[in-house]
C-alpha positions as CSV (number, residue, x, y, z in Angstrom):
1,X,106.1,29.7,-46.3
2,X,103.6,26.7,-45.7
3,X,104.0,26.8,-42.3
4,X,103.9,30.9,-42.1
5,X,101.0,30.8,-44.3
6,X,99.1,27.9,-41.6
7,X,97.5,26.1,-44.6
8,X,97.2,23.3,-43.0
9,X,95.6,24.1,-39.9
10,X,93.0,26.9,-42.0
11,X,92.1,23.1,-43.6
12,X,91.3,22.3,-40.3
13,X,89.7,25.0,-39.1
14,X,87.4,25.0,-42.2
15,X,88.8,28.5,-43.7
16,X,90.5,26.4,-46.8
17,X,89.4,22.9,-48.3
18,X,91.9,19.7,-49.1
19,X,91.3,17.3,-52.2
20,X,93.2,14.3,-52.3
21,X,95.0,14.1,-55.5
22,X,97.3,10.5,-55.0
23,X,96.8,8.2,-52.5
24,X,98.8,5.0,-52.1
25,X,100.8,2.6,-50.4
26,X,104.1,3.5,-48.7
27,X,107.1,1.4,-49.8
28,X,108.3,-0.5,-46.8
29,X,112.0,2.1,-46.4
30,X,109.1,4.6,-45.5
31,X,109.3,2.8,-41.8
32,X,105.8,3.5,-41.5
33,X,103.2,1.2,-39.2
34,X,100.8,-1.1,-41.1
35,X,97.5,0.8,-42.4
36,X,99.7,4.1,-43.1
37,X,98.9,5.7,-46.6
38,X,100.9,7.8,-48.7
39,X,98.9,10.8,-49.6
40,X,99.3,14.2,-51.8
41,X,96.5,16.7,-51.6
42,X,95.6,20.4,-53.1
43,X,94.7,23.1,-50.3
44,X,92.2,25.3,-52.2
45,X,90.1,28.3,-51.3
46,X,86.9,26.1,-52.5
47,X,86.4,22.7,-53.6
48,X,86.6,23.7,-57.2
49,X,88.8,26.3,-56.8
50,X,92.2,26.8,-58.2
51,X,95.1,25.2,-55.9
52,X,97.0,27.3,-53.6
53,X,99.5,24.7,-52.4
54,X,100.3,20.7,-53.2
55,X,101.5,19.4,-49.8
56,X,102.7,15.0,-49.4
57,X,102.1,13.0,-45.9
58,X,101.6,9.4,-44.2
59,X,98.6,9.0,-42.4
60,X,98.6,6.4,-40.5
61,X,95.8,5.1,-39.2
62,X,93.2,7.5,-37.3
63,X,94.1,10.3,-39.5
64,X,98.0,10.5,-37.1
65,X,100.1,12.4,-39.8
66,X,103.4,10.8,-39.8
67,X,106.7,11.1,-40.1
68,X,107.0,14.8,-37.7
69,X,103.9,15.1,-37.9
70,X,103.1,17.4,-40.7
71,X,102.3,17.8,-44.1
72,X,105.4,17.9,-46.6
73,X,104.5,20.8,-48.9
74,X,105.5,20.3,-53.0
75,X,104.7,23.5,-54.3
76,X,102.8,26.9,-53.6
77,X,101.1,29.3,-55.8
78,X,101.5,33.1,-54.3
79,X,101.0,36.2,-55.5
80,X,101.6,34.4,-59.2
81,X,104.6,32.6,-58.1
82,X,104.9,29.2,-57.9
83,X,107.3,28.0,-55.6
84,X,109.1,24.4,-55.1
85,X,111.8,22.9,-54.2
86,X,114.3,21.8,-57.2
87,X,116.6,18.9,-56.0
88,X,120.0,18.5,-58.3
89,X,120.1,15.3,-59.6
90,X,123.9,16.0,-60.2
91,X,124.9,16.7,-56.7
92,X,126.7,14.3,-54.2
93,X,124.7,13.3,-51.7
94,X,126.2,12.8,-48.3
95,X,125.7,10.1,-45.8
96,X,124.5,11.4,-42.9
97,X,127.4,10.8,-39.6
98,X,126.5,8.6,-36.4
């Protein structure tokens, strides 16, 4: 839906606006180089505007987005939906296999 919807790149292209709403310091399991920050930002219509989506990434330094190389979306607000992703707490998780 994020990526269908190209809100990152309609940032880019200056059709929608990003605030940062947390920045920080990735914790060192992150693997990411020195400099990188840990950021979460709105993706708005305007600046003041209400949020369409919440989307997480590590820029490194030079604006690089990290990890694959794009933006990690949270949640989305569409057509009076709000969609997310709801992890259970309760459920095994399984090492990955080498």
């Amino acid at each position: 839906m994020f990526n269908d919807g190209r809100y990152w790149e309609r940032v880019q292209s200056g059709e929608l606006f990003y605030v940062t709403i947390h920045e920080g310091t990735p914790t060192p399991d992150k693997n990411q180089p020195p400099g990188t920050k840990t950021i979460m930002v709105a993706i708005r219509e305007t600046l003041n505007g209400p949020d369409l989506a919440h989307a997480h990434g590590f820029i490194q330094p030079g604006w690089v987005i990290g990890a694959k190389g794009r933006l990690d979306p949270k949640r989305i607000w569409k057509d009076g939906k709000l969609y997310r992703i709801v992890y259970d707490k309760n459920r095994p998780v399984t090492p990955p296999q080498f």
